[in-house]
C-alpha positions as CSV (number, residue, x, y, z in Angstrom):
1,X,-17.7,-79.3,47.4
2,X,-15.7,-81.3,44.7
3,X,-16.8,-83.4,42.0
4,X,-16.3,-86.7,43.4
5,X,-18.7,-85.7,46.3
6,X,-21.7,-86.7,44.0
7,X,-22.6,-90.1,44.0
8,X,-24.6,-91.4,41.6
9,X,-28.4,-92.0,42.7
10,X,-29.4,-95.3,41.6
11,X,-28.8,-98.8,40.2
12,X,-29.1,-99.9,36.7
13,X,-31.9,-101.9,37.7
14,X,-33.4,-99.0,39.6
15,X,-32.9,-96.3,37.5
16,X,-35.9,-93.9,36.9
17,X,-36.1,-89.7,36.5
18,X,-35.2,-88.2,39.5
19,X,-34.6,-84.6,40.7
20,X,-32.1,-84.4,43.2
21,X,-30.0,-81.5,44.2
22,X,-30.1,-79.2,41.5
23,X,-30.0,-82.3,39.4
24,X,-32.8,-84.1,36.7
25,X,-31.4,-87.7,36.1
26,X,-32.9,-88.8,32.3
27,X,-32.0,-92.8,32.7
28,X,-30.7,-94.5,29.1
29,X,-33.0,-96.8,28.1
30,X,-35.7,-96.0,30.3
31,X,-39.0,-96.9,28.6
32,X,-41.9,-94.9,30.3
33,X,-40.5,-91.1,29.7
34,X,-43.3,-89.6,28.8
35,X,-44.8,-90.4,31.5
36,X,-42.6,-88.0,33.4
37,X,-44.7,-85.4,35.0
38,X,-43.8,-81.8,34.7
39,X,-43.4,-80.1,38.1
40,X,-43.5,-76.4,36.6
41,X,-40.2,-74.0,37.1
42,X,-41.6,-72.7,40.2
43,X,-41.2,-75.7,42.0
44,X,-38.9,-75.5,44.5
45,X,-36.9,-78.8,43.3
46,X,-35.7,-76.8,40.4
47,X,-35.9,-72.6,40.4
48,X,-38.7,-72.3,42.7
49,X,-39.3,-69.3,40.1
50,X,-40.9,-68.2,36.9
51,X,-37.9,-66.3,35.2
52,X,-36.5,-66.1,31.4
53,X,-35.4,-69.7,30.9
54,X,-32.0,-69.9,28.7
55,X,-30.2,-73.9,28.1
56,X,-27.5,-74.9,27.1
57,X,-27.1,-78.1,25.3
58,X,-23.4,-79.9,25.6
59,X,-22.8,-77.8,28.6
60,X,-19.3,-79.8,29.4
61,X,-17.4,-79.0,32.7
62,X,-19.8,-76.0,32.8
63,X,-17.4,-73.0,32.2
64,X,-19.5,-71.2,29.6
65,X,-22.9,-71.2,32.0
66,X,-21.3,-70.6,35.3
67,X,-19.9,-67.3,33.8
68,X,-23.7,-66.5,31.9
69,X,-25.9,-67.5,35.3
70,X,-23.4,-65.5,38.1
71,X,-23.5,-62.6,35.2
72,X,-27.7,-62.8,35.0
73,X,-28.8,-63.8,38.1
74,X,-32.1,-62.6,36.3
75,X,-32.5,-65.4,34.0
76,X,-33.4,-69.5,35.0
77,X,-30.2,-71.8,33.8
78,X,-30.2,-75.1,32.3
79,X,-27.2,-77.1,31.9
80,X,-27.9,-80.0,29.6
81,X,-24.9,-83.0,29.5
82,X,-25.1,-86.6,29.4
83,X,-21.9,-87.5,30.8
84,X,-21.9,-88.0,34.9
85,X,-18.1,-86.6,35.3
86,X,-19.1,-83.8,33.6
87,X,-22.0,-83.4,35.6
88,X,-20.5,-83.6,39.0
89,X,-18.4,-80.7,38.0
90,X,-21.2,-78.6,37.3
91,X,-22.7,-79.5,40.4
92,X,-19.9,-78.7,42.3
93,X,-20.1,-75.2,40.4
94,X,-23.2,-74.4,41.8
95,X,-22.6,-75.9,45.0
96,X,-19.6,-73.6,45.8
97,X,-21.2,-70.4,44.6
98,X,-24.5,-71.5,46.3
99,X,-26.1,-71.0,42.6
100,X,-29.8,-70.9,43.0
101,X,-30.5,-69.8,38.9
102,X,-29.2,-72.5,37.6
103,X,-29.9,-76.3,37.3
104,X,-28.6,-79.2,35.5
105,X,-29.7,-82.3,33.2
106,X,-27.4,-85.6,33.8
107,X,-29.3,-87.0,30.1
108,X,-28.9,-86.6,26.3
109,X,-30.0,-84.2,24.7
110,X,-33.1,-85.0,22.3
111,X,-34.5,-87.4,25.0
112,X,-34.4,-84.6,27.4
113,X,-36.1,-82.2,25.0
114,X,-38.6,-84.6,23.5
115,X,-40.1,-86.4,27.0
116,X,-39.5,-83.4,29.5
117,X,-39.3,-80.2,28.0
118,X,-43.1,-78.5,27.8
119,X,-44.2,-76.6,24.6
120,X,-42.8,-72.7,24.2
121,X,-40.8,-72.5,27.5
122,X,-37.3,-71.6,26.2
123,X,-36.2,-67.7,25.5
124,X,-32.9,-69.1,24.7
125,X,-30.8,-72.0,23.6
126,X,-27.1,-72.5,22.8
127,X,-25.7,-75.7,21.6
128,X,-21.8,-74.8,22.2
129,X,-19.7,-77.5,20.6
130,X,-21.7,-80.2,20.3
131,X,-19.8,-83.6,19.4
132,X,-19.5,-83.5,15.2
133,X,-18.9,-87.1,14.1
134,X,-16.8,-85.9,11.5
135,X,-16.4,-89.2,9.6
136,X,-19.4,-89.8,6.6
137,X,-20.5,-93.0,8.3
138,X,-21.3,-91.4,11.9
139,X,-22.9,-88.3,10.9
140,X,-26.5,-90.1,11.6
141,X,-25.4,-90.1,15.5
142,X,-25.1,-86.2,15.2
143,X,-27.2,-84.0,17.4
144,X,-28.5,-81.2,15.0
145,X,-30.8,-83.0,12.3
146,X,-34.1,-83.7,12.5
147,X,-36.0,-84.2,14.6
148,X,-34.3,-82.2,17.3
149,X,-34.5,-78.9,15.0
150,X,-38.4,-79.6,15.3
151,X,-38.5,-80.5,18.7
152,X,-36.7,-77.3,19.5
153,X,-39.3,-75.4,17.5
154,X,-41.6,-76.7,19.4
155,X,-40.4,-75.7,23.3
156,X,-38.9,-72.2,22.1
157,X,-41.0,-69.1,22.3
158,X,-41.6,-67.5,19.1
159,X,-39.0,-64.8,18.4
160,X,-36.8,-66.6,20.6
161,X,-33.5,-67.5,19.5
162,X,-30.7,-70.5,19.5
163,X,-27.2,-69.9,19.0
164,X,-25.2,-73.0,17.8
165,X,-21.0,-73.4,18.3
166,X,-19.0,-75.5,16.2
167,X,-15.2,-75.5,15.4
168,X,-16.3,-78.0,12.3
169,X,-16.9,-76.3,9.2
170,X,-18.7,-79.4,7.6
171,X,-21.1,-79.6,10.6
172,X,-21.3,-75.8,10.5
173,X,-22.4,-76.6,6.9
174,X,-24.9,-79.2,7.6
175,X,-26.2,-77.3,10.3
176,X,-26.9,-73.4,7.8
177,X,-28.3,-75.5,5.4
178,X,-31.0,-77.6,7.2
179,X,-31.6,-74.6,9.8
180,X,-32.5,-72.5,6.5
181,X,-35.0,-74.5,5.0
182,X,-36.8,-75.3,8.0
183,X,-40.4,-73.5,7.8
184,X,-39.9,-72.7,12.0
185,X,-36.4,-70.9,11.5
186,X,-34.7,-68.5,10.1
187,X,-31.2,-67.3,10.4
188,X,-29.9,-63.9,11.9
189,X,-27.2,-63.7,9.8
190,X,-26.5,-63.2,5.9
191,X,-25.3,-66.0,3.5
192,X,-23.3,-68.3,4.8
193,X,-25.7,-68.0,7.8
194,X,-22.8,-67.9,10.2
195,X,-19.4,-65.4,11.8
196,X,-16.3,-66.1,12.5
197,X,-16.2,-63.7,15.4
198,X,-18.1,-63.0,18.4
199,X,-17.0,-60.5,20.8
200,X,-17.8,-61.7,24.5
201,X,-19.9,-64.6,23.4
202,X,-18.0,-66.2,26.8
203,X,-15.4,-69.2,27.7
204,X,-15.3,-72.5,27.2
205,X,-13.1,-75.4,27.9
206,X,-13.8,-76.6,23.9
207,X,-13.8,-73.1,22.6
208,X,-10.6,-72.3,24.7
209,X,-8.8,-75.4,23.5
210,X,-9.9,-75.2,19.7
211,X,-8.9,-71.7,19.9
212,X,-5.1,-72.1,21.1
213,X,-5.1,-74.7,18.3
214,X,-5.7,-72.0,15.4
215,X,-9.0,-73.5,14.6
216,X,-11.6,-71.2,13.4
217,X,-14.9,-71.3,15.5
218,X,-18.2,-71.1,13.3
219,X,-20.8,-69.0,15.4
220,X,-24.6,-69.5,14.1
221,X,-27.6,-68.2,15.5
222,X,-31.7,-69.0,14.5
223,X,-34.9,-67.6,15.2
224,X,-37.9,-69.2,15.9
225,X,-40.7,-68.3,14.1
């Protein structure tokens, strides 16, 4: 299957959640999410299995979690991305290795999380790049500030841990410093609260391409407590 085989589901003026395929659509501007209605991991429109539950947030083309859910066929995937061509290329992923761990979110991010996420279902999170708004004046649109630390709290199991990926050392900043004085997190690693370096952490389009370009990569990881 290729990428340009998925179709989008609906109209603007139809649009609504909708699992499809290996696919939850989160509509923008959609103003009855919480009424969504749970379906439990079990159900065979997503794993049809209960299973470890890792996600990853800014999920991309899909690189990073293809290689993670054909090397764990153990563990339930999520793929979280809010941007349809990205999406179609994930889907095409697990079409064409006929992927049954692993399932995707066409949404953003804290929507997804806030309206459809139940409480203490996550053993894992990774937010691998997410888009850093470097200049002063756009740093409100960023992703990791409150509330989506709390809302993570909230759906991750105690002891569990997210993992957070940045080539920005301001956002990298931001991120240590908020993450640390958060009563529902602590950070696994010393002052600064992040590495440089981690061996076999897995590939990325983002983390390839920041790579070639000399830039340092900024791994951090939290625990829930």
């Amino acid at each position: 299957m290729k990428p340009k085989d998925l179709k989008f589901p609906f109209s603007w003026e139809e649009r609504r959640p909708l699992i499809m395929d290996h696919i939850l659509y989160i509509p923008k501007y959609f103003e009855h999410q919480k009424e969504w209605g749970f379906p439990g991991w079990d159900h065979p429109d997503l794993f049809g299995r209960d299973a470890p539950l890792h996600l990853e947030y800014c999920a991309g083309n899909g690189a990073w979690i293809l290689e993670k859910a054909l090397a764990h066929p153990e563990i339930n995937w999520i793929a979280v991305e809010k941007r349809f061509e990205r999406v179609r290329k994930i889907w095409s992923k697990i079409r064409n290795f006929q992927l049954k761990n692993l399932f995707v979110v066409c949404g953003e991010a804290l929507t997804y999380t806030t309206h459809y996420l139940p409480p203490d279902c996550l053993d894992a999170a990774y937010v691998n790049f997410p888009d850093p708004w470097p200049k002063e004046k756009h740093a409100k649109n960023r992703l990791l500030q409150e509330p989506f630390f709390s809302e993570m709290a909230r759906v991750c199991k105690r002891g569990s841990e997210v993992t957070i990926v940045t080539d920005h050392q301001g956002y990298a900043t931001q991120v240590t410093e908020s993450m640390s004085q958060h009563p529902q997190w602590e950070s696994a690693f010393a002052p600064p609260h992040y590495v440089t370096e981690w061996k076999n952490y897995g590939a990325s389009y983002f983390g390839d391409l920041w790579q070639q370009m000399g830039l340092t990569i900024y791994y951090m990881q939290f625990r829930c407590r």
